[in-house]
C-alpha positions as CSV (number, residue, x, y, z in Angstrom):
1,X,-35.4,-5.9,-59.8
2,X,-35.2,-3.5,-57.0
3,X,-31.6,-1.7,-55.2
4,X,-31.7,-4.4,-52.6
5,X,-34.0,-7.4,-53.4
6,X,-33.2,-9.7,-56.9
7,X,-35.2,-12.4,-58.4
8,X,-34.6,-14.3,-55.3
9,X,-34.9,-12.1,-52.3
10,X,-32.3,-9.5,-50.5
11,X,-28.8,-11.7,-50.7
12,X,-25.1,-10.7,-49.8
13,X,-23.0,-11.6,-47.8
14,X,-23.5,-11.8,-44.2
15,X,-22.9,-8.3,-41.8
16,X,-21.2,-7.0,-45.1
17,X,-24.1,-6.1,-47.4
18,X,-26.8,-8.1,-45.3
19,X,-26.6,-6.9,-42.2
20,X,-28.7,-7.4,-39.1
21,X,-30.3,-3.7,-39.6
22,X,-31.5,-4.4,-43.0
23,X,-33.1,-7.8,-41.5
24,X,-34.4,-5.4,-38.5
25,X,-36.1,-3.2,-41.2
26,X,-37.3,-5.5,-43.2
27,X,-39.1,-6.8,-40.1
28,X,-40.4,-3.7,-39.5
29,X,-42.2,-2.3,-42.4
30,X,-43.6,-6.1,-42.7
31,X,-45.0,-6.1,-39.4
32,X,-46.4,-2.4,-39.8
33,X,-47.6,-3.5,-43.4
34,X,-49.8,-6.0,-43.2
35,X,-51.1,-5.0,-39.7
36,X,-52.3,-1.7,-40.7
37,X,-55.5,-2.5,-42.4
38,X,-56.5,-4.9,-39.1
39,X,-58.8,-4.3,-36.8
40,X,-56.4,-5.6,-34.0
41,X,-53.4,-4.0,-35.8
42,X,-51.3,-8.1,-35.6
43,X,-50.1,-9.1,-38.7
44,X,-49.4,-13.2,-38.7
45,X,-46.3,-13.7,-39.8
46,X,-44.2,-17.1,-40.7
47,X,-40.5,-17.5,-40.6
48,X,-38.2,-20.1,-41.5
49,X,-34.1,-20.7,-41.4
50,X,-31.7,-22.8,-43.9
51,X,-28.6,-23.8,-41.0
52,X,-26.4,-21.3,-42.5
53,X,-24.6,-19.7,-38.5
54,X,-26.0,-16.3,-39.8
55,X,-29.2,-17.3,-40.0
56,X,-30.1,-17.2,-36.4
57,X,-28.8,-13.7,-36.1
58,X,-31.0,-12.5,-38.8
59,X,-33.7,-14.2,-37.8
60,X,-33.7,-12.7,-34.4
61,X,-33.2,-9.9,-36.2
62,X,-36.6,-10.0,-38.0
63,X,-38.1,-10.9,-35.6
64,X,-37.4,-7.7,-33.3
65,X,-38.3,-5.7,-35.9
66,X,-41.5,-7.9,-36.9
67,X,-42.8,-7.8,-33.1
68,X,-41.7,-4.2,-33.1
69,X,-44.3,-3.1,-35.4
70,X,-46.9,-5.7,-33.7
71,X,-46.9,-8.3,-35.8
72,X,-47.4,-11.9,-34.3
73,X,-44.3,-14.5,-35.7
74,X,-44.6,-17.8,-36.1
75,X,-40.9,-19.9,-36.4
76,X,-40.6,-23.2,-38.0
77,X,-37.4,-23.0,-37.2
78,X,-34.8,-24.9,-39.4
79,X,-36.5,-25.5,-42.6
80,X,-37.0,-25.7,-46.4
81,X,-38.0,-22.8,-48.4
82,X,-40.9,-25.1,-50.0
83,X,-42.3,-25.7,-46.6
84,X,-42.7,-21.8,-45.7
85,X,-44.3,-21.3,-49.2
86,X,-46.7,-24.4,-48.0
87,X,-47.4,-23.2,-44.7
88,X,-48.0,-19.5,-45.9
89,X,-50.2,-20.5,-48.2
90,X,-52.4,-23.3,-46.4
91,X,-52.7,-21.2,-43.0
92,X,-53.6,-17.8,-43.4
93,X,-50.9,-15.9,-42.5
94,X,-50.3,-12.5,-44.2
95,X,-47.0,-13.5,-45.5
96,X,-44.0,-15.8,-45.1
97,X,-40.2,-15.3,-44.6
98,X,-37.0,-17.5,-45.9
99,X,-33.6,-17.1,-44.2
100,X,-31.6,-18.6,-47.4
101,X,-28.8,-17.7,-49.7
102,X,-29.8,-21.1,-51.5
103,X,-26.7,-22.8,-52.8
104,X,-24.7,-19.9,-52.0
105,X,-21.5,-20.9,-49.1
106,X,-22.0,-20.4,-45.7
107,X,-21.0,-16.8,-45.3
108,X,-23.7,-15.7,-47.8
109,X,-27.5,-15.1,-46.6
110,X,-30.6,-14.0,-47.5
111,X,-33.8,-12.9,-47.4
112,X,-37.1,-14.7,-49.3
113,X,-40.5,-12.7,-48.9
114,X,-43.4,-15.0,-50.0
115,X,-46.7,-13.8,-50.1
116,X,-49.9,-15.2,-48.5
117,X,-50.9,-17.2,-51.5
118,X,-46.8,-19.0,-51.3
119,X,-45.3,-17.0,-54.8
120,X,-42.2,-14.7,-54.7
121,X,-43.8,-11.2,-53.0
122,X,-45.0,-8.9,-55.9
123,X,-42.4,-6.0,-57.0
124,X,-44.6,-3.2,-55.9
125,X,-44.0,-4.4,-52.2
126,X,-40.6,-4.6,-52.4
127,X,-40.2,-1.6,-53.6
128,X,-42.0,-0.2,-50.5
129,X,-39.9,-2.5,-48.5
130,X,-36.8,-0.7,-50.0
131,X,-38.2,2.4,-49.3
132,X,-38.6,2.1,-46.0
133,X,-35.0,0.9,-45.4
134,X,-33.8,4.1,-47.1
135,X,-35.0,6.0,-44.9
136,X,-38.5,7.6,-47.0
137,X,-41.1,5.8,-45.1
138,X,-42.0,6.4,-41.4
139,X,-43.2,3.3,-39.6
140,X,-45.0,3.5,-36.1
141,X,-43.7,1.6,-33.1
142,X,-45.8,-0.8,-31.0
143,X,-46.5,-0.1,-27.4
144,X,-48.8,-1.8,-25.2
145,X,-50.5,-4.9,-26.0
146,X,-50.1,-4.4,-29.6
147,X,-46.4,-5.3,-29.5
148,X,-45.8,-8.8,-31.2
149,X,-45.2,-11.6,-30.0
150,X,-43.4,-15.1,-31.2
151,X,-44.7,-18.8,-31.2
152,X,-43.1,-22.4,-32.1
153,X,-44.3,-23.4,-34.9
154,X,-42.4,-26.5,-35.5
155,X,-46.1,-28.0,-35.9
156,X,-46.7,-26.0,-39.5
157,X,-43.3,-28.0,-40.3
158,X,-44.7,-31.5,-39.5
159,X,-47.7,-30.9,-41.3
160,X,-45.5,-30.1,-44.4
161,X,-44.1,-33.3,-44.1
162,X,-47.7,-35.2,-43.7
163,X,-48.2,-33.3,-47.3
164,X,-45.4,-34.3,-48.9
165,X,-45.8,-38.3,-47.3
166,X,-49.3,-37.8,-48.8
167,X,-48.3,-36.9,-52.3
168,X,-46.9,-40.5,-52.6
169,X,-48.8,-43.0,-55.0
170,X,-46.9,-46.0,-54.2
171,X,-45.2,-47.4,-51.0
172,X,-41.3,-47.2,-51.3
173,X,-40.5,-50.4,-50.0
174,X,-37.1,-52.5,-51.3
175,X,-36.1,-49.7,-52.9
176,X,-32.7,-48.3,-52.1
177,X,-32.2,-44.2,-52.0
178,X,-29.5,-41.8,-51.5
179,X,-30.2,-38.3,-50.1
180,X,-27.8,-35.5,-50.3
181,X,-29.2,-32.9,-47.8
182,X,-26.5,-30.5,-48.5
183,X,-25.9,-30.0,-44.6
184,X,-28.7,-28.0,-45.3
185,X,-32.5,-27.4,-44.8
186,X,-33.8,-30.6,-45.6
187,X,-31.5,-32.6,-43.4
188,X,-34.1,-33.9,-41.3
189,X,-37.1,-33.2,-43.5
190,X,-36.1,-35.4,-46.5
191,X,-35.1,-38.6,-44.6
192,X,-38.2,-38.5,-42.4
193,X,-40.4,-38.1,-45.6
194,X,-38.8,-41.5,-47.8
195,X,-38.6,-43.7,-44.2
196,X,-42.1,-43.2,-43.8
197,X,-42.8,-44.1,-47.7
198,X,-40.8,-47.3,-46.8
199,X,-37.5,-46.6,-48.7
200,X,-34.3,-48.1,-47.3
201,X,-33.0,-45.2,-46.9
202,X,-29.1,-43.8,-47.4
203,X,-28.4,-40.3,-46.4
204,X,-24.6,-38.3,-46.5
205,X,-24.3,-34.4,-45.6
206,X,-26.9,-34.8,-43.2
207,X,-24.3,-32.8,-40.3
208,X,-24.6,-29.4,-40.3
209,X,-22.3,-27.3,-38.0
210,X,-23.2,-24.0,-39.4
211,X,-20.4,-23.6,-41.5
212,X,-20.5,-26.5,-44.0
213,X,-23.8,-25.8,-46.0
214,X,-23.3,-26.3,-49.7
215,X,-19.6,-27.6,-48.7
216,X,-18.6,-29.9,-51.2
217,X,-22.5,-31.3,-50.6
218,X,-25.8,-31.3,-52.2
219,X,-27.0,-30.0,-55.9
220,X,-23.8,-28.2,-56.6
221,X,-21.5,-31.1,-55.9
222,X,-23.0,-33.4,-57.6
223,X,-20.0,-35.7,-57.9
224,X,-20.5,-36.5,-54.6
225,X,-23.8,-38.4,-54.4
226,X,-22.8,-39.8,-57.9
227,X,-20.0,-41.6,-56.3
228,X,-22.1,-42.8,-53.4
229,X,-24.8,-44.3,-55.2
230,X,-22.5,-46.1,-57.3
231,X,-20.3,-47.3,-54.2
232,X,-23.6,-48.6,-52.3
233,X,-25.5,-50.2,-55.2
234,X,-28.8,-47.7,-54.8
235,X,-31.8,-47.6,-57.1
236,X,-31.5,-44.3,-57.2
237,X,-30.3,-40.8,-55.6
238,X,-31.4,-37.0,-54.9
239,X,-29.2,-34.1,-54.1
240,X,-31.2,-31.0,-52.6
241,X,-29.2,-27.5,-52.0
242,X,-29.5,-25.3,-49.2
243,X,-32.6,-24.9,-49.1
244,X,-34.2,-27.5,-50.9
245,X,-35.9,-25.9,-53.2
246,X,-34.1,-27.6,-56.0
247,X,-33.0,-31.1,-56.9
248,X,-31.0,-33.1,-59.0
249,X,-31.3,-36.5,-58.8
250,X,-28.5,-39.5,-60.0
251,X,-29.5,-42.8,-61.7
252,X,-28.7,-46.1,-60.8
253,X,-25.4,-46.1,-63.1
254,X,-24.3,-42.9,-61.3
255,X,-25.1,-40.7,-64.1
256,X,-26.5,-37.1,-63.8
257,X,-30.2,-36.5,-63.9
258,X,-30.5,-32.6,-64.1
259,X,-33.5,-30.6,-64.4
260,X,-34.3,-30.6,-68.3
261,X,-34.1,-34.6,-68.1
262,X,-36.5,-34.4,-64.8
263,X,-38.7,-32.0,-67.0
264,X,-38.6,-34.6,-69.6
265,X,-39.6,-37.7,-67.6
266,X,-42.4,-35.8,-65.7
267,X,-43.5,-34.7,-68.8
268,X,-44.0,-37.5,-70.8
269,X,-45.4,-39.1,-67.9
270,X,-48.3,-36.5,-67.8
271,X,-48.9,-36.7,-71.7
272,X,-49.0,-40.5,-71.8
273,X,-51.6,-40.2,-68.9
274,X,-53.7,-37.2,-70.9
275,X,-52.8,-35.0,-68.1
276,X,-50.2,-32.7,-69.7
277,X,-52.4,-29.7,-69.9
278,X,-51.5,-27.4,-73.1
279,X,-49.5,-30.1,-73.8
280,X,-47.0,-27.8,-72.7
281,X,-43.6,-28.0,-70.4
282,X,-42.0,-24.6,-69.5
283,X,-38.6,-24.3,-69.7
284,X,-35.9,-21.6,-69.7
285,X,-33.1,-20.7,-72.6
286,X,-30.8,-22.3,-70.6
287,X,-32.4,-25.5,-71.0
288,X,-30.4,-27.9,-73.4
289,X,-31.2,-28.4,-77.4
290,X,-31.2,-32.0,-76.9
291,X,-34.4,-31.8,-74.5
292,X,-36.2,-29.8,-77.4
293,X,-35.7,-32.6,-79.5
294,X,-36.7,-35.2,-77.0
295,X,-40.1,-33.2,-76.7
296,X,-40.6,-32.6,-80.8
297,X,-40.2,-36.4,-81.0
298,X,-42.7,-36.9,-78.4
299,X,-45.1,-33.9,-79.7
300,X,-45.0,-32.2,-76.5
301,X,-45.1,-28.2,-76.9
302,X,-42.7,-26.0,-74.7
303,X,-42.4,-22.5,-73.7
304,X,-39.0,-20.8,-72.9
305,X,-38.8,-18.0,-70.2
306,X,-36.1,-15.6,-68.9
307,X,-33.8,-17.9,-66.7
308,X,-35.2,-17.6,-63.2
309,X,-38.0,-20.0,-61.5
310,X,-39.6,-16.9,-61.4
311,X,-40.1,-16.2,-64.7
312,X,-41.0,-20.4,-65.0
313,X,-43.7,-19.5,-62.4
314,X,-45.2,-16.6,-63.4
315,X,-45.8,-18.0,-67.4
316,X,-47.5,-21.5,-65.8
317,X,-50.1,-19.5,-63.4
318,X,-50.8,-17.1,-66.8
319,X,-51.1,-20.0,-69.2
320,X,-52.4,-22.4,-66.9
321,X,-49.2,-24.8,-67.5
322,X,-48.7,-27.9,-64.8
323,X,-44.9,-28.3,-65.0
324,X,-42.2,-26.2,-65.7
325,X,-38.4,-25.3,-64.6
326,X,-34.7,-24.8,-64.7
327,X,-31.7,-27.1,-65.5
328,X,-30.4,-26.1,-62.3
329,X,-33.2,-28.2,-60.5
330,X,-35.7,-26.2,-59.8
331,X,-39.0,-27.7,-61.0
332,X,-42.7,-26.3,-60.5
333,X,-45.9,-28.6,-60.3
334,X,-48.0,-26.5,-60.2
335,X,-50.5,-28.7,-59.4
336,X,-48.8,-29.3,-55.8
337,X,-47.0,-26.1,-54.9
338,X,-46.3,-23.2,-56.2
339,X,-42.6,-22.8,-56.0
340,X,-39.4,-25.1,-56.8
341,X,-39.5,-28.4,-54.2
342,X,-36.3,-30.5,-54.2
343,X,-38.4,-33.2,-51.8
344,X,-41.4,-33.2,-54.3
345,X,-39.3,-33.2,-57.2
346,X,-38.0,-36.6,-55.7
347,X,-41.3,-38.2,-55.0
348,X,-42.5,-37.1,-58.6
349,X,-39.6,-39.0,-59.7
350,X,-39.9,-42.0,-57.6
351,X,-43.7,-41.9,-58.5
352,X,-42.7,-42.2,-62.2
353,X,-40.1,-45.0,-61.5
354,X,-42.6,-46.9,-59.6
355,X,-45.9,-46.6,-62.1
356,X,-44.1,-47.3,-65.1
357,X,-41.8,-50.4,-62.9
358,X,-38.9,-48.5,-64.8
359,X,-35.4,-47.4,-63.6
360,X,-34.9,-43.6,-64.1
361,X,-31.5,-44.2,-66.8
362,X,-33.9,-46.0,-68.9
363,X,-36.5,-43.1,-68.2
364,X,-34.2,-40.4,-69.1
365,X,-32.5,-42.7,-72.4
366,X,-34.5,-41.1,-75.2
367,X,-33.0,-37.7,-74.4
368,X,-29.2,-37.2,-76.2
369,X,-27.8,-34.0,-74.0
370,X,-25.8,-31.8,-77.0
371,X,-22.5,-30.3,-75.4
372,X,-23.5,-26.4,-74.3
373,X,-21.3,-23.6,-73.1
374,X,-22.4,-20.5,-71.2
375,X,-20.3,-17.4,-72.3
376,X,-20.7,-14.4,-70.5
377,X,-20.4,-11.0,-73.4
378,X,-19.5,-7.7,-72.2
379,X,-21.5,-4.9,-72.8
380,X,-21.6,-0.8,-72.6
381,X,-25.3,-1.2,-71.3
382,X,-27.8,-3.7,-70.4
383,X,-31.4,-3.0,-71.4
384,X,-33.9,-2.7,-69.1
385,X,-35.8,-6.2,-68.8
């Protein structure tokens, strides 16, 4: 973990200790980075925004400092962190760019590098990225024709979609499903996804005015869509946060589907169709005893990581694992993308609903939650991880 950037990118809050000139940096070394080796000098470089008001200053701000150092930026606008990861990854650009603070409030931000191949950007980058923002690293300006320039991408975001309507097994038709978009990223993205799949589909936080991301909405207000799917009589419901790169999901009786239950169904889902590979799930020590449990009964084996999709990440691409993730909602398949998807997460669920003709409270009923408390202990010094 480097001065600025954590396990999930540069965050704080915004103009206090994010400010535009760290986003103009950043921009900077990024676009003098990858374009250096080039024979044209252009890096190709992919930017998306959650709907937090900041996020337009920043990425204006990155995007001055991107074209600055002659890289070519592509915007997706207003879109999920999965989707840049997709797009990164599928199209050849040099790297991709998040402007998230997740399922932080509005006055928080952040930045997310992702790296041609859609993961977290490697340390050693970082560290360079730091480097330059303190001042030890001398970037070159553009002049000329090799300053950047900037195109609309909102295409690359349409073809996410097409990928994730793809990803479907079955049509959606007659069932009834509640979205909580967390006046947030996915607030077009997910409804477009389930009407096309046929769903009748029920959507709340769906208004963002720049200020209300997170508010009372989404993963982190669970309550919320709990409430709503009981009051409307749905089959089911999803709540996304920010950025959408997490989901928990509410069954039909209004009760709480987190991530170790959604790690659960999937799982069993892939061992009863011979396509758990390692017969493994990766969790974190965060995850709950009474999913360990579910999983000896079932025979499934399971790995436990730092907390951090990160960590989830990096132990499935070493051990070749095909689902993993964190009570929180963040769940990898690994098979489909290569970071947490709160939309994917919610077709894998509906695809499990749907093949097995099952509703997800008698999916998830094997699985006896044991009451858990998080305690934060004091110490004189932390070792280093």
């Amino acid at each position: 973990m480097g001065k600025y950037f954590g396990t999930d990118g540069f965050r704080g809050e915004a103009n206090v200790n994010l400010t535009v000139d760290h986003a103009f940096k950043v921009g900077r070394f990024l676009g003098w980075y990858y374009g250096r080796d080039k024979e044209d000098g252009k890096a190709k470089i992919v930017i998306g925004k959650d709907t937090r008001r900041s996020s337009y200053m920043f990425e204006y701000s990155l995007v001055a400092g991107l074209t600055a150092s002659g890289a070519d930026v592509y915007l997706l606008h207003v879109t999920t962190t999965p989707s840049v990861s997709y797009i990164a990854r599928t199209e050849d650009f040099d790297c991709g760019i998040m402007i998230s603070a997740s399922h932080n409030p509005y006055y928080d931000n952040g930045i997310k590098l992702i790296n041609s191949k859609g993961e977290k950007m490697d340390e050693e980058t970082i560290l360079k990225v730091e480097d330059y923002i303190d001042g030890k690293i001398e970037v070159p300006m553009a002049v000329r024709d090799q300053i950047g320039c900037t195109v609309d991408y909102s295409a690359g975001r349409n073809r996410y979609i097409g990928y994730l309507i793809s990803l479907a097994t079955r049509s959606y038709k007659n069932m009834k499903v509640g979205l909580d978009c967390a006046n947030g990223s996915s607030w077009m993205i997910a409804r477009s996804v389930f009407d096309a799949l046929g769903a009748k589909t029920y959507v709340i936080n769906a208004q963002p005015d720049g200020l209300n991301i997170n508010m009372n909405a989404g993963s982190t207000h669970i309550e919320v869509l709990q409430k709503f799917v009981k009051e409307n009589q749905l089959d089911v419901g999803f709540a996304f946060d920010g950025d959408a790169d997490r989901c928990i999901a509410v069954d039909e009786n209004g009760s709480v589907v987190d991530g170790d239950l959604i790690l659960y169904v999937y799982g069993r889902y892939l061992k009863e169709k011979g396509e758990l590979r390692n017969n493994t799930v990766v969790t974190t020590i965060m995850s709950n005893f009474g999913l360990y449990k579910a999983f000896d009964e079932l025979g499934v084996d399971y790995e436990k990581t730092q907390v951090g999709d990160k960590y989830v990440y990096e132990n499935m691409v070493q051990n070749g694992h095909r689902i993993g993730g964190e009570q929180s909602g963040h769940i990898i398949f690994s098979k489909y993308a290569t970071t947490g998807d709160g939309i994917l997460t919610a077709i894998k669920m509906m695809e499990v609903m749907l093949e097995k003709k099952q509703s997800l409270a008698t999916l998830t009923s094997p699985v006896r939650i044991y009451p858990q408390v998080l305690k934060n202990v004091r110490v004189k010094s932390k070792p280093e991880a």
